[in-house]
C-alpha positions as CSV (number, residue, x, y, z in Angstrom):
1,X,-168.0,164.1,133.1
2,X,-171.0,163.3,130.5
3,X,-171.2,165.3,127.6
4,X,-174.4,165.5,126.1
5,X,-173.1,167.2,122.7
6,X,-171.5,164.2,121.9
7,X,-174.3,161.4,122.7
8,X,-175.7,160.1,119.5
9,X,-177.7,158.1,121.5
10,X,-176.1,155.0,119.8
11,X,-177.3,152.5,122.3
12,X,-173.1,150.8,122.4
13,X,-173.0,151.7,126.0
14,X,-175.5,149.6,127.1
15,X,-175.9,146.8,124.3
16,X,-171.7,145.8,125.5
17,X,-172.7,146.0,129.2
18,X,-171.3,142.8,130.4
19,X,-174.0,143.0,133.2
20,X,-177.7,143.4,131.4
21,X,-179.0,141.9,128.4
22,X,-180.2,145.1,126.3
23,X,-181.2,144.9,123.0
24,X,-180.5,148.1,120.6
25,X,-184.3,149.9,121.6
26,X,-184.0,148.7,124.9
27,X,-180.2,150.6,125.4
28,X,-181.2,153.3,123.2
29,X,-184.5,153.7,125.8
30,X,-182.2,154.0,128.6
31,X,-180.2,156.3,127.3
32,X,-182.9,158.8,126.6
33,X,-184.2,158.3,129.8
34,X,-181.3,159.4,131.0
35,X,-180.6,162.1,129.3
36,X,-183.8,163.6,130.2
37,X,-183.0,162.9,133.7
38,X,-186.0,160.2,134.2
39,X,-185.8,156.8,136.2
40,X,-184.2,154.5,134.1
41,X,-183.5,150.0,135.0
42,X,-179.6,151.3,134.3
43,X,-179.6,153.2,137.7
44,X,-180.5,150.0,139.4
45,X,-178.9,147.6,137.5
46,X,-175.3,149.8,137.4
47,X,-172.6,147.5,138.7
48,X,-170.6,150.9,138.7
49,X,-167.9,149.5,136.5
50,X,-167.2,152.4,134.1
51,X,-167.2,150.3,131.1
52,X,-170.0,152.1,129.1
53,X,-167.4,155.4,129.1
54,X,-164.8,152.7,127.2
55,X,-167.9,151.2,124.9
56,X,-169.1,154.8,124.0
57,X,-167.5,155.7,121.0
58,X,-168.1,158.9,120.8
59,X,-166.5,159.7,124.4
60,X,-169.8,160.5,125.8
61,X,-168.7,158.9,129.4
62,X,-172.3,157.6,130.2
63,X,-171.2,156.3,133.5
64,X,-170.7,160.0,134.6
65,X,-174.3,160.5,134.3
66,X,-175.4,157.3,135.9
67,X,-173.4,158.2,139.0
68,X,-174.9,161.8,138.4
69,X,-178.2,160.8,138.5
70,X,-178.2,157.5,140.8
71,X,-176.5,160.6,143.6
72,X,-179.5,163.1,142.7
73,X,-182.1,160.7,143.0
74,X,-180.8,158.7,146.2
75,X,-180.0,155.6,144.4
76,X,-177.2,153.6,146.8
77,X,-175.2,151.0,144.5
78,X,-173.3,150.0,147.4
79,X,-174.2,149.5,151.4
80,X,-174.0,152.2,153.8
81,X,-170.9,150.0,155.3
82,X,-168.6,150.7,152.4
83,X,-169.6,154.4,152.2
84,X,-168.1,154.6,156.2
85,X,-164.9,152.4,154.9
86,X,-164.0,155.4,152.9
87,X,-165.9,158.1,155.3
88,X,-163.0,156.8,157.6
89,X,-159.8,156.4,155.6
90,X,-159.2,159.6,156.4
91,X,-158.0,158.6,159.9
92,X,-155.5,156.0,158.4
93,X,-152.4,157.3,159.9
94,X,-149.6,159.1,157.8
95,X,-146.0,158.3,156.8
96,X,-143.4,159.6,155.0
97,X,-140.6,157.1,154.6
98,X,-137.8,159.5,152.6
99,X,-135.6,158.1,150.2
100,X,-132.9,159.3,147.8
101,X,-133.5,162.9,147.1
102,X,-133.0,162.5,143.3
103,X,-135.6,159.8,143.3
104,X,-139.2,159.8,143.1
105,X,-141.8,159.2,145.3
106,X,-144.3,156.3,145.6
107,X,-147.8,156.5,146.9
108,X,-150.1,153.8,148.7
109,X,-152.4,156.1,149.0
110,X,-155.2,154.6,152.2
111,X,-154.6,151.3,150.5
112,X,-151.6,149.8,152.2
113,X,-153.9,146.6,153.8
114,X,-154.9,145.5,150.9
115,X,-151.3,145.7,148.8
116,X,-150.1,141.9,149.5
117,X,-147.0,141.5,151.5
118,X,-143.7,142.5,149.9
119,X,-145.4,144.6,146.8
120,X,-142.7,147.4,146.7
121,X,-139.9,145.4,148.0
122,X,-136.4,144.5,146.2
123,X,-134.2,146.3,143.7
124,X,-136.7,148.1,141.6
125,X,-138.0,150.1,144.9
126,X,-135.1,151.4,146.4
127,X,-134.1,154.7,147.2
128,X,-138.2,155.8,146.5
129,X,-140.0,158.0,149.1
130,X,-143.3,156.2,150.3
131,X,-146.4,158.3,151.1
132,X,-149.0,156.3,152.8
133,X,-152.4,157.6,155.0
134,X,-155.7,159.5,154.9
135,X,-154.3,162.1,153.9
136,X,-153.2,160.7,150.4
137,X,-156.8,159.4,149.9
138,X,-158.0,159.6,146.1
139,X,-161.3,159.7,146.9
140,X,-162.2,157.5,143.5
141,X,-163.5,154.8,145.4
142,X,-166.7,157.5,145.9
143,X,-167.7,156.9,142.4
144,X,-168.7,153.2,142.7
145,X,-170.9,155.0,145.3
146,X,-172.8,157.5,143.4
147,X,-170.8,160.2,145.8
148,X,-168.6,161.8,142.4
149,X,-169.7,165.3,144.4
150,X,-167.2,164.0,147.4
151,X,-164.5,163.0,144.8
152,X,-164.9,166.8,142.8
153,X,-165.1,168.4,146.8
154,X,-162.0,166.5,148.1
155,X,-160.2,166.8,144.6
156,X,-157.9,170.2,145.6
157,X,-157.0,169.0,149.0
158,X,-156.0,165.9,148.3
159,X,-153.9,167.2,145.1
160,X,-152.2,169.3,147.8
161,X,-151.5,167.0,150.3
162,X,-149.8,165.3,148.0
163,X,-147.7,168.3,147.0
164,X,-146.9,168.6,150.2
165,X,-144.4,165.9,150.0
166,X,-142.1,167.8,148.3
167,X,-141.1,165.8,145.2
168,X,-141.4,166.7,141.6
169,X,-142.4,162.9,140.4
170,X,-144.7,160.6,142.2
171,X,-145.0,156.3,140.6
172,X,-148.9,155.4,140.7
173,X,-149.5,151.8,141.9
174,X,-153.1,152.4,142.1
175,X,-155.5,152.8,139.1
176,X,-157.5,154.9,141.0
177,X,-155.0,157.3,142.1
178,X,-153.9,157.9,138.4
179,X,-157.6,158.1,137.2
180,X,-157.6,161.2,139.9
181,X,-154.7,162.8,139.2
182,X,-155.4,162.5,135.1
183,X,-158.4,162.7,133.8
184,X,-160.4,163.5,137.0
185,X,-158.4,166.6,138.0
186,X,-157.8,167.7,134.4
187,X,-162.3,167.3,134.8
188,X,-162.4,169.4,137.6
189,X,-160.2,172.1,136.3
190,X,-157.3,171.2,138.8
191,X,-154.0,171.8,138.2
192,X,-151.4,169.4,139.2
193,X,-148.2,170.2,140.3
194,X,-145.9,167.4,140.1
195,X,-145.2,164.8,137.4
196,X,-147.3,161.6,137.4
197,X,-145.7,158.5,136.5
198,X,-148.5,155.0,135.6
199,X,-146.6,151.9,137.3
200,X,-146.5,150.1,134.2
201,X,-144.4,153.0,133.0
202,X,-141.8,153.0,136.1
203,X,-141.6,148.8,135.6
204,X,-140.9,148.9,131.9
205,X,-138.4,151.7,131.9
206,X,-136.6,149.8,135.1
207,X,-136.6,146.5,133.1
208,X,-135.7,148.4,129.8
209,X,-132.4,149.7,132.0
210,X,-132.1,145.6,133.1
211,X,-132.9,143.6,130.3
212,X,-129.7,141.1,131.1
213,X,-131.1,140.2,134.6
214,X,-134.6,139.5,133.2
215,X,-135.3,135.3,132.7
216,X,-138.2,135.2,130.9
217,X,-141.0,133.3,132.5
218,X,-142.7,131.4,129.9
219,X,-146.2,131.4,131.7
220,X,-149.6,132.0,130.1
221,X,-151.5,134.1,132.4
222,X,-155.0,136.3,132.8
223,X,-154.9,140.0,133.7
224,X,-158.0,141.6,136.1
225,X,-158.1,144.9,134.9
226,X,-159.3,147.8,137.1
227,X,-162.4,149.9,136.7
228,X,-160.9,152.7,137.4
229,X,-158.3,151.6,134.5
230,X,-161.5,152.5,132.1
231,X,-160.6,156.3,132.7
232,X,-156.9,156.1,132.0
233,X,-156.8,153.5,128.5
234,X,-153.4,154.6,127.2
235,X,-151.3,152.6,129.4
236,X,-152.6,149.5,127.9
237,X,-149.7,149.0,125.3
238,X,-147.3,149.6,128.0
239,X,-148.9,146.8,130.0
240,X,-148.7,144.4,126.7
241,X,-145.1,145.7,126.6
242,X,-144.4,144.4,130.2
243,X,-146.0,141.2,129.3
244,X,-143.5,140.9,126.5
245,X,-140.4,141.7,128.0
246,X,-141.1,139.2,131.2
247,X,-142.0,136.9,128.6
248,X,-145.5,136.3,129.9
249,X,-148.5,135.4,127.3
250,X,-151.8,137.1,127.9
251,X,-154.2,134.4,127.1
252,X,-156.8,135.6,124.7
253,X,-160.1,135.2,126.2
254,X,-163.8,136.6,126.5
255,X,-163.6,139.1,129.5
256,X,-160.2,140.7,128.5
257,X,-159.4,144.7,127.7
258,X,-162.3,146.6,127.0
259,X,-164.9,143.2,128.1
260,X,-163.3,142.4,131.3
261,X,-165.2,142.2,134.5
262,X,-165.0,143.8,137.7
263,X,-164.1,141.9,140.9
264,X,-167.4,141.7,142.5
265,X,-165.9,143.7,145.4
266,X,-167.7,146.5,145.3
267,X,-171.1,143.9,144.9
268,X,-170.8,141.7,147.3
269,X,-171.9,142.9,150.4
270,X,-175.3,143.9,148.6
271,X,-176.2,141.4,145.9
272,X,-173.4,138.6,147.0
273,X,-175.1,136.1,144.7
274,X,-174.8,138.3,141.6
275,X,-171.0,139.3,142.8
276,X,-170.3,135.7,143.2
277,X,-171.5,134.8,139.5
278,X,-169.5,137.5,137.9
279,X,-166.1,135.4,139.7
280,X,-167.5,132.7,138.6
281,X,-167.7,133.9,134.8
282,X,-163.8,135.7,135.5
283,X,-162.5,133.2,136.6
284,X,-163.5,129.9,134.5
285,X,-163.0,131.9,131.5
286,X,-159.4,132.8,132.5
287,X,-158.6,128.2,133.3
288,X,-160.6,127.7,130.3
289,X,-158.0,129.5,127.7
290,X,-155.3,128.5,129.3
291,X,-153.8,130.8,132.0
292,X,-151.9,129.5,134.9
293,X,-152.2,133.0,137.0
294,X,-154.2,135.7,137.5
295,X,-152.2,139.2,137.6
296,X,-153.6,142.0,139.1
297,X,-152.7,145.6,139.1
298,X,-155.3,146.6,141.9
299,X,-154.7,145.7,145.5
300,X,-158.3,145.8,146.6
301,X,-159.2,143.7,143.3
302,X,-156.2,141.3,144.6
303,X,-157.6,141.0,148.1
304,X,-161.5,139.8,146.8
305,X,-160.1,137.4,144.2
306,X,-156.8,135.7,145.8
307,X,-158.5,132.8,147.5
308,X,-160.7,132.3,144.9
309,X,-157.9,132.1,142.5
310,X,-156.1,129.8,144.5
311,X,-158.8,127.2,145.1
312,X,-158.7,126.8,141.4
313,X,-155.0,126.9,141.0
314,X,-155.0,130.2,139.5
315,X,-151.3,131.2,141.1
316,X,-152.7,135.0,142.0
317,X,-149.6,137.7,141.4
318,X,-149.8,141.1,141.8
319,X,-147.7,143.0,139.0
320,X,-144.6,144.1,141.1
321,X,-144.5,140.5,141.8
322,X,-144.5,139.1,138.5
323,X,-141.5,141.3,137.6
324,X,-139.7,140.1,140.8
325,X,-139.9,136.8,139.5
326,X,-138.7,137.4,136.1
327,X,-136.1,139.6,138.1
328,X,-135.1,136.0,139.7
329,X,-135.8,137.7,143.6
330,X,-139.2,135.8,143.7
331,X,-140.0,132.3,142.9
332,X,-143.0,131.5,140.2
333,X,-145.9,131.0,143.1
């Protein structure tokens, strides 16, 4: 959520957009514009990211009121088609595979297509409950969409379908998922009613508990971060943690942490040209400094980038899968 008493119209947000050129006046313009609620390039030019919330120092979230606005004045950053992809997640059908009563639950929330084969699979997974369907929807994916009054209308039901299952703890594989249930709900004023537990957290505890059957992997590799990672920052040590432990290097390069890019997914089907240029800049950076995979954390950001990875012989891993292979159940590929 923007907040205005905190803006010291700075220009940061805009001047460290990966995506525009701005000079200091020129951010500083836009800002103002903004703020007064006026047509401003940004609205246009917004790859909906959420970077400018992690470049504001002040905490003003300046994405909130670019999505704000672009919603208000009928500005679509993405086709009508991916709007309906979410309109009709809702119909994905529900499961409830029960595990160990002591244990927690996992979600996939409407994203188990786009998880690659095998993601929860092997020791680290047993025993958890998996919830799955429309009904465990986050809704995030709404604010690539300039649709945050769909996220803040479905927010309550889709905390208490989740309550529904029945557990006190629920793992979150999906960035977007913990965004909602962290910083979004706290937003909106929601309470929720079960513990919430990042992946990275459940994977380095797990690996803690199982250091002697860890064989360090010795690869240098690249990380796509999430957006929606922007609204939930503190599980970024624990991430560098994990690297450690599996004895993985994260390469040091240009679009890393706070300056990496997004996918292009959410792009693509409007401006592919400009989606396809922003892969193009991911990806070279990550061969040039050295990585020999790409890790990702997000299943949808896994799906847009794998084959693109692998045509450069970027090995493509999603995270559960990188501590599979340290784990010795999965072979380095």
């Amino acid at each position: 959520m923007f907040d205005a008493s905190k803006c010291d119209k700075c220009g940061d947000c805009f001047v460290r957009c990966q995506y525009v050129d701005y000079s200091r006046e020129k951010a500083i313009e836009e800002i103002t514009a903004l703020m007064e609620g006026r047509d401003a390039g940004i609205l246009k030019e917004c790859v909906t990211c959420v970077a400018c919330n992690e470049y504001c120092p002040q905490g003003a979230n300046p994405y909130d009121l670019i999505c704000q606005l672009q919603e208000e004045k009928g500005i679509l950053p993405v086709p009508e088609s991916t709007i309906k992809w979410m309109d009709d997640a809702v119909i994905i059908p529900n499961e409830i595979s029960r595990g160990h009563r002591d244990r927690p639950a996992l979600t996939l929330c409407a994203m188990e297509r786009y998880f690659p084969v095998g993601s929860f699979d092997g020791q680290m997974f047993e025993g958890l409950t998996l919830v799955k369907g429309g009904a465990y929807f986050c809704n995030i994916g709404y604010l690539h969409a300039a649709r945050e009054s769909v996220v803040e209308r479905k927010a309550q039901d889709f905390i208490n379908q989740m309550a529904g299952v029945g557990v006190s703890e629920f793992i979150i594989p999906h960035a977007d998922c913990y965004a909602m249930l962290t910083t979004k709900a706290e937003e909106y004023g929601i309470k929720v009613p079960f513990s919430v537990v990042h992946i990275f957290e459940y994977l380095l505890n797990y690996l803690k508990d199982h250091r002697d059957s860890i064989t360090r992997l010795n690869r240098g590799i690249a990380y796509q971060r999430p957006c929606a990672s922007r609204w939930a920052t503190d599980v970024e040590p624990m991430l560098d943690e994990l690297f450690e432990l599996l004895g993985v290097q994260r390469v040091a390069r240009r679009y890393d942490r706070e300056d990496a890019l997004c996918c292009g997914g959410m792009l693509i089907r409007k401006e592919r040209d400009r989606a396809l240029q922003i892969q193009d800049m991911n990806l070279t950076d990550a061969q040039a400094h050295g990585a020999e995979a790409m890790v990702f954390l997000c299943p949808y950001c896994h799906y847009i980038l794998q084959r693109s990875c692998g045509e450069r012989g970027l090995v493509p891993i999603f995270i559960t899968h990188l501590c599979r292979m340290a784990l010795g159940e999965l072979p380095f590929s």
